[in-house]
C-alpha positions as CSV (number, residue, x, y, z in Angstrom):
1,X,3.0,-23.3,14.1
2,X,4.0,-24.7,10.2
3,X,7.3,-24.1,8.6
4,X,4.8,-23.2,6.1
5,X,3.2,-20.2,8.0
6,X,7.0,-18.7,8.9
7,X,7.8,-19.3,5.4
8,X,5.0,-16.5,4.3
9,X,5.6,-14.6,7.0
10,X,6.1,-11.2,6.3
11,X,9.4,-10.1,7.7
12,X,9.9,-6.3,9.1
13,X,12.6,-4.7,11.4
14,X,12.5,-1.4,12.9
15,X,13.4,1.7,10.4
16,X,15.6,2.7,13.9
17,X,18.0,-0.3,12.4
18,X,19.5,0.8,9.5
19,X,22.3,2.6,11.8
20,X,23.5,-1.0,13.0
21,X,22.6,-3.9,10.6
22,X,24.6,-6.5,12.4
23,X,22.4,-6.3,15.6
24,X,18.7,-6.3,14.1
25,X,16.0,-8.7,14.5
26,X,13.2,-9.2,12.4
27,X,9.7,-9.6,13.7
28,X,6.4,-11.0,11.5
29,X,2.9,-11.1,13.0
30,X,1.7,-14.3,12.6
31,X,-2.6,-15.2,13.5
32,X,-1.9,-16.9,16.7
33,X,1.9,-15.8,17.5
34,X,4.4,-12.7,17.1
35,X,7.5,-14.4,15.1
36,X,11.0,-13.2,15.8
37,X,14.6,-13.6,14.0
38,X,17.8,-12.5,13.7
39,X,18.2,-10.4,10.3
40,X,21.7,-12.0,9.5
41,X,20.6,-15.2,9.6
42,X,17.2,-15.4,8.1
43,X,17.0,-19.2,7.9
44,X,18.3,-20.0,11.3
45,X,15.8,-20.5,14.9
46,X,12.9,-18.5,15.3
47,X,11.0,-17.6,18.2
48,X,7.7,-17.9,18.6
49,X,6.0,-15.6,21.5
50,X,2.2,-15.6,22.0
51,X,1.1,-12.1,20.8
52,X,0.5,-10.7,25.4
53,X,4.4,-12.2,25.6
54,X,5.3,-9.8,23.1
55,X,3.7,-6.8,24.3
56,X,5.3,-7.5,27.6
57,X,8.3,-8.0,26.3
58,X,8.4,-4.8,24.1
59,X,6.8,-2.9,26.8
60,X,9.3,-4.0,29.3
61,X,12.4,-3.1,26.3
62,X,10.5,0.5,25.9
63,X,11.1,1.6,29.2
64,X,14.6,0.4,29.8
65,X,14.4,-2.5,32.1
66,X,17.7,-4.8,30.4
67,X,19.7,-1.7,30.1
68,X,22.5,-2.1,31.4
């Protein structure tokens, strides 16, 4: 993956995050990857997951299993 692609990325977070700014992320789909940030610090590291890693990983969020 470019710097170029994550630079035209199209940046979302969740409408659920408006309630708590400082602990968003910000998640673009990308053709072959799901890109993922933290919202305060838009130019910082991004991680890249393969587009199945990211359904397990929401899936897995979804129903609770890193509550604490």
């Amino acid at each position: 993956m470019t710097e170029a692609a994550l630079t035209r990325a199209r940046w979302r977070k969740s409408s659920r995050s408006n309630s708590a700014p400082a602990t968003c992320v910000e998640l673009a789909a990308l053709p072959s990857a799901v890109a993922v940030r933290d919202s305060k610090d838009p130019e910082g590291p991004k991680l890249l997951l393969s587009p199945v890693a990211w359904a397990n990983l929401a899936s897995a969020i979804k129903t609770g299993q890193f509550d604490a």
